[in-house]
N, C-alpha and C positions, 0 to 999 in steps of 0.2 A: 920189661923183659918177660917174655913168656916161660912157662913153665912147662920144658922139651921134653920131661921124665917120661922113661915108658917101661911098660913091665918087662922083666927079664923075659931075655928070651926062649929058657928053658921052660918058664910057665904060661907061655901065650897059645900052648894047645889045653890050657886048664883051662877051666869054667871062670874062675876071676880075671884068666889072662883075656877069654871071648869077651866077658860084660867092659873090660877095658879098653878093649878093641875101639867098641861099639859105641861106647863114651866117647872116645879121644874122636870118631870121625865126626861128634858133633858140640864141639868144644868150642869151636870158631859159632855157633848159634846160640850158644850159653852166654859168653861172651856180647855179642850182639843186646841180646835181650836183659843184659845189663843197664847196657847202656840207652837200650828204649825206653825201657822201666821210669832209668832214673831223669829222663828230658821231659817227663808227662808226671809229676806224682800230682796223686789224687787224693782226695781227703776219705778218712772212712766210710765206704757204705756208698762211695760215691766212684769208685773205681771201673770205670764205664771203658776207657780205653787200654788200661792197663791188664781187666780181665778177660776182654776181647785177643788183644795178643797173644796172652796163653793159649786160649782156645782155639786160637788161630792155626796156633805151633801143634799141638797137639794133633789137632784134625790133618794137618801136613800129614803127621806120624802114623795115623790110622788110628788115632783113639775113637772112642766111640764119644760124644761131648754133648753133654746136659749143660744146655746154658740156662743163667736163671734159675738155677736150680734150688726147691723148696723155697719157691718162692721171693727169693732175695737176687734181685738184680743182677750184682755182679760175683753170685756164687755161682759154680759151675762143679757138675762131677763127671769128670772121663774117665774110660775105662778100656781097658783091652787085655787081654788074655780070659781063658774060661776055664772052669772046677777052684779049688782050693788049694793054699789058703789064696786068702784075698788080703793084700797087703798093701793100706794107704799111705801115700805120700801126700803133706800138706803145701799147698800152695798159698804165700801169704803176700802182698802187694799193696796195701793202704801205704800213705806217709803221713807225714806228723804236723798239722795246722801250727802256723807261722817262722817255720826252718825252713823256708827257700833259700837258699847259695847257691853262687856259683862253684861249678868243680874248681879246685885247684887248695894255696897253701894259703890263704887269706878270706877274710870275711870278708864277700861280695853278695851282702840279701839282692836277690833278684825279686822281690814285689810278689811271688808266684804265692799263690794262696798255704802251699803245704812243700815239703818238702822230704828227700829220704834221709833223716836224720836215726833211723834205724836199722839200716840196711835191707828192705824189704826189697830193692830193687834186686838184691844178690837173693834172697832167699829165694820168692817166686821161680826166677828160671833156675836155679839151683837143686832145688827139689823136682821141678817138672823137667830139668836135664837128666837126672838120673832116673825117672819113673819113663821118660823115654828108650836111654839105654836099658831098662833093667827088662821094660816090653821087649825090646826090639833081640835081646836077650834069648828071654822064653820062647817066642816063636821062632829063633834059629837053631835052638837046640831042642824043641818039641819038648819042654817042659810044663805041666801044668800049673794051673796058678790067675791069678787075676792083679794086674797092678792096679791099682785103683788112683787119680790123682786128683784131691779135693782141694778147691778153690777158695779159697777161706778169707773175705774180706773183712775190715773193722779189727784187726785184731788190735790196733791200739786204744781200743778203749776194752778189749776183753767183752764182745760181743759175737762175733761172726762164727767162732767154732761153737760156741755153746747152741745157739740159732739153728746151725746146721744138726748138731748132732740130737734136739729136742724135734726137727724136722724130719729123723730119717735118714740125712747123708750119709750117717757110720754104721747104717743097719747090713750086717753081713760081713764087718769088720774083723778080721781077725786077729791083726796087728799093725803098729801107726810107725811110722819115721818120719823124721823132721828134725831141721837144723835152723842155727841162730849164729849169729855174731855174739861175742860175750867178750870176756876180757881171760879166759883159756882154752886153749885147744885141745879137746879130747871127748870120751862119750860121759854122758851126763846120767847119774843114778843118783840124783837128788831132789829134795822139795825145791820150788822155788817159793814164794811167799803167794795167798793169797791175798784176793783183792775185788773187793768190792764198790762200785762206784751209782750215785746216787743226783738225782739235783732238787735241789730246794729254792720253791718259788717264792717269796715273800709279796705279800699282793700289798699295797698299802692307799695312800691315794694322792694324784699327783697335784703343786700346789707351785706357786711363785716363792721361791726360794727366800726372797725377803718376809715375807710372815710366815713365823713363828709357830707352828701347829704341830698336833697328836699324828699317829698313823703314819711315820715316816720309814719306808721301807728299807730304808739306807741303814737308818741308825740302829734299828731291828737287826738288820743284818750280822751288821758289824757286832753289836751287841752279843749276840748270837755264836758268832765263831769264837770270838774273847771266851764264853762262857767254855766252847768245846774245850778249847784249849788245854782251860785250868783243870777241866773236869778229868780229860786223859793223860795227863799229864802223868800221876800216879803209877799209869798202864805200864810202864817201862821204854827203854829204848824198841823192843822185840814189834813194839805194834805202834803205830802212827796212822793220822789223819790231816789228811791234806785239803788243802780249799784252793779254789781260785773263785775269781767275781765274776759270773759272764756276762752279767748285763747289772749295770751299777749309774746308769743313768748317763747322760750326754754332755751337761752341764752345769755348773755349780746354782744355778740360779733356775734350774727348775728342780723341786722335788719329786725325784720319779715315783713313777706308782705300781714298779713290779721292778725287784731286783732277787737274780739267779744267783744260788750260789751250787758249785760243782764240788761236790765232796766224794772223796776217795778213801777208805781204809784200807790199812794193807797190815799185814802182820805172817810171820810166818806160821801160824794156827787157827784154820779156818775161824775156830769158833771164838777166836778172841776179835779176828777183826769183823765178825759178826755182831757181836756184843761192843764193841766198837761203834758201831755205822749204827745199831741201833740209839745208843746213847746220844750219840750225836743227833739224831734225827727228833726224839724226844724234844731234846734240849733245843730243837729249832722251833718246835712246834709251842714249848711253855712261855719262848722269850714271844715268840707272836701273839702268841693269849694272851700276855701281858702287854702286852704294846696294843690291842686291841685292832690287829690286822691280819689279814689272812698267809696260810701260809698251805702250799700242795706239794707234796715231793710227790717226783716222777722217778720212780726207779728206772736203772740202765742194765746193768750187767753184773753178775759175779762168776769167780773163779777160783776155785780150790787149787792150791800148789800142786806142783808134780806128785803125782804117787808114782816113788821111784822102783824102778825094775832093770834088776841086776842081769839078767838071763839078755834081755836087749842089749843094756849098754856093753857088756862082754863081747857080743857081736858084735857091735859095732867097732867095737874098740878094735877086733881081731879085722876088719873090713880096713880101716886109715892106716892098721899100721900095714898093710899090702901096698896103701899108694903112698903115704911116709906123708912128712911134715909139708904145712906150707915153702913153697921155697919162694921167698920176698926179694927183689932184685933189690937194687942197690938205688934204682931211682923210686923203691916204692917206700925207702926206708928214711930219702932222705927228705920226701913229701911227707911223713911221719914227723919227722923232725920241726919239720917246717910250721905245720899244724900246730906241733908242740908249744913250741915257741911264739905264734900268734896267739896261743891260749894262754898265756905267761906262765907256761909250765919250763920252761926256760931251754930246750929244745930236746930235752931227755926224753927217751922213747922206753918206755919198758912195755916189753912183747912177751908173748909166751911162744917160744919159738916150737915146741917139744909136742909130742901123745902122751894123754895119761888118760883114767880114770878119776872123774871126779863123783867121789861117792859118800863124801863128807859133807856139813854145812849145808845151809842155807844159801839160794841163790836170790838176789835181794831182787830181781825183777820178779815180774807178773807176769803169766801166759796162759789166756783163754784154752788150749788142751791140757792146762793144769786139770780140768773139770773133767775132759775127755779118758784124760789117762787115767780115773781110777773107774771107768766102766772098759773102756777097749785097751790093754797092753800097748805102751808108748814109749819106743825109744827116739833119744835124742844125740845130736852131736852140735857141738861149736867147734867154729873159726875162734881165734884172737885176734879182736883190736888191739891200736895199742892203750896202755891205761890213759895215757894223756888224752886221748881224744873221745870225751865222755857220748856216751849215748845219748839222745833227747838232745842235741844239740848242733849251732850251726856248722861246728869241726865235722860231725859226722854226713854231715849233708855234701861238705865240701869234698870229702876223701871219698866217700861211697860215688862221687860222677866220676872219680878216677879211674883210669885202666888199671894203674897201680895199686889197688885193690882188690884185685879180681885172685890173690892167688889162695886166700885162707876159704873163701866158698867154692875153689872149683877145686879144690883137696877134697872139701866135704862131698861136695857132688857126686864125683869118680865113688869116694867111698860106699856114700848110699845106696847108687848103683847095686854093687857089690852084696851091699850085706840084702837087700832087695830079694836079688835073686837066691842069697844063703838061705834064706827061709824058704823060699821054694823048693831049693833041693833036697831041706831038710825039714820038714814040717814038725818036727817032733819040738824046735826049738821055742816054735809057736806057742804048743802045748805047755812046755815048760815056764812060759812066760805067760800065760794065762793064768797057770797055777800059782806063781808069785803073786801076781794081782792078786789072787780070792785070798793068799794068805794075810797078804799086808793090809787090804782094805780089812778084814777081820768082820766084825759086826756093826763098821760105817752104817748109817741111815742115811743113804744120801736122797733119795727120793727126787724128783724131777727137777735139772738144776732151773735156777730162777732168771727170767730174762724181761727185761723191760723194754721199751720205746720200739718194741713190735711194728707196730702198725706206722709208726714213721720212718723207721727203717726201710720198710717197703715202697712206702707212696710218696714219702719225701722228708729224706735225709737229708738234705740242703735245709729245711727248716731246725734238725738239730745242729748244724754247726751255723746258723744265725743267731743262735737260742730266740728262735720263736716257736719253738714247739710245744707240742701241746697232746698232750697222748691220751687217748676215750680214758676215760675213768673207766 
């Protein structure tokens, strides 16, 4: 059941009532491009179809559309309106390598190589629905201003905005919006953790698994993470290191002669899960000096937490509560349930039905404008999931191809709209939230954030998610 709200009728000669307007007549394409989205997901960096349709929509609208932009394939910057502020909206659209489902209240893997198990298929047309209304906006009421709306692929590995804004995309930026799925609904003025991710190549040499020999890449390996383990262990709950295998050989009876391992730190202090990923990296490099095999890590990506800003999320907080809460039908609540319950969470749904301010805590993901927001002012808003239906996961793949999903991101939509054009009319709030930044980052040295697997990103991403890549020294 859709969501029939509309603004009262005594303020639909006000400026939030116009941006509302302007939104609702294209809510039926928001909608749509939900549901495009989520029939094509595409794996990071590899987003060929899904960033085409943005740019698609947008050039419909009258943006002005960089495709390819700085170099990266499937990043694109559109733009429309002229003078200041210039105010980005992120567009995000990757999904998440081996969460294919089918929509609906059960796990049905469809074979498809990726899947939206994070809801990017609602963010993309989300944010680029309201960075349409919020244009279409300004040039009805001959406001000055620039919407800006930035294409931002890879963001699940915590690549694509760092990429962009080391290229130039946020040069000229005055201030950023952007929304998420999360597990509450309201504006966000908090860290989230950072996170840094790495891979580590162990070179060994390959042999007939019945003898017995030195130089075993496998065992190195293994070897290897045992040691991180013990080592961080000490660190506390606050900071963690993750591994996965991504290439660990084919079959027991040949000893491979190069196994990957994908290592991730996260903590919510940059500099611990710096000092983290470093240890760790060491520690791969002395267990291969000892084992008497090679070993190369390829840096990926890192990203610094939110640097949170009070002046945005106020705004924005005062933008949702003008369109009010998600309103979730009755069939979206009971596909919740259903989810629930295939996930043996036993069919209880807890939701965060309500607006608030969240300006406390740690938020335990990761997001690549963690980096962005302590150079350009960046507010945020969330939808709520519900807790049962965990992120990274085939339940979110399943509910994100629903209709019945569509009412917590197109609450946010309307809103960003809104607060969009607030900064327009009011630029002073700009200022004010710039001035937060200088005081919170304080005397940060952040210095040029750090990005790796460059040049495969560009010529071929498909060789990092085979892991045969190989990136120039």
């Amino acid at each position: 059941m859709k969501n029939d709200q509309k603004p009262p009728a005594s303020g639909r000669d006000t400026w939030p009532g116009h941006v509302r307007q302007c939104w609702a007549a294209l809510r039926g394409e928001i909608e749509t491009k939900y549901a495009a989205l989520w029939k094509t997901p595409e794996l990071p960096n590899m987003e060929y179809l899904s960033s085409a349709l943005l740019c698609d929509w947008l050039e419909d609208h009258g943006f002005a559309v960089e495709r390819g932009a700085c170099g990266i394939e499937t990043a694109f910057v559109a733009r429309k309106g002229n003078g200041r502020p210039v105010v980005a909206l992120l567009a995000e659209f990757d999904a998440l390598p081996g969460l294919g489902n089918a929509a609906g209240g059960d796990r049905r893997p469809t074979g498809q190589s990726a899947g939206h198990a994070c809801g990017h298929n609602h963010i993309g047309p989300t944010n680029t629905g309201a960075a349409i209304a919020a244009a279409q906006t300004l040039e009805q009421l001959g406001l000055q201003g620039e919407i800006r709306l930035i294409g931002c692929p890879s963001e699940e590995i915590l690549w694509g905005k760092v990429a962009l804004f080391k290229r130039g995309a946020f040069k000229g930026v005055d201030a950023i919006l952007t929304s998420h799925g999360d597990y509450q609904t309201g504006a966000i003025s908090q860290p989230c953790q950072s996170v840094i991710n790495t891979e580590i190549i162990f070179e060994g040499a390959a042999s007939h698994g019945g003898v017995a020999g030195g130089h075993n890449a496998l065992v190195t390996a293994g070897h290897a993470v045992g040691a991180i383990e013990r080592q961080l262990a000490p660190l506390g709950p606050g900071t963690r290191m993750q591994h996965v295998f991504r290439t660990s050989g084919v079959m027991p009876s040949i000893t491979p002669d190069e196994v990957r391992v994908w290592l991730t730190a996260r903590s919510g202090d940059y500099e611990s899960a710096a000092k983290a990923c470093d240890t760790a990296v060491e520690t791969c490099r002395e267990t291969a000096m000892a084992a008497g095999i090679g070993m190369r890590e390829q840096f990926i990506s890192e990203s610094r937490g939110y640097l949170p800003n009070d002046v945005l999320a106020r705004h924005l907080l005062d933008a949702m509560h003008q369109v009010g809460p998600p309103q979730w039908s009755d069939e979206a609540l009971a596909l919740m349930a259903q989810l629930s319950a295939a996930g043996n969470h036993g069919g209880a749904v807890t939701l965060d039905r309500e607006i608030a301010l969240y300006d406390e805590g740690i938020d335990p993901y990761g997001q690549d404008d963690g980096e962005v927001s302590w150079r350009v002012p960046l507010g945020r808003v969330n939808w709520a999931y519900p807790e049962e239906i965990p992120l990274h996961n085939w339940a979110m793949t399943a509910f994100s191809g629903c209709p019945e999903s569509n009412a917590g991101p197109l609450m946010v939509s309307e809103a960003l709209a809104i607060a969009a054009v607030g900064l327009m009319r009011d630029p002073r709030i700009v200022e004010t939230a710039r001035a937060e930044l200088v005081e919170r980052a304080g005397a940060a040295e952040l210095g040029e954030p750090r990005l790796g697997a460059e040049d495969t990103m560009a010529r071929a991403p498909e060789t990092f998610w085979d892991a045969t890549w190989r990136e120039p020294a």
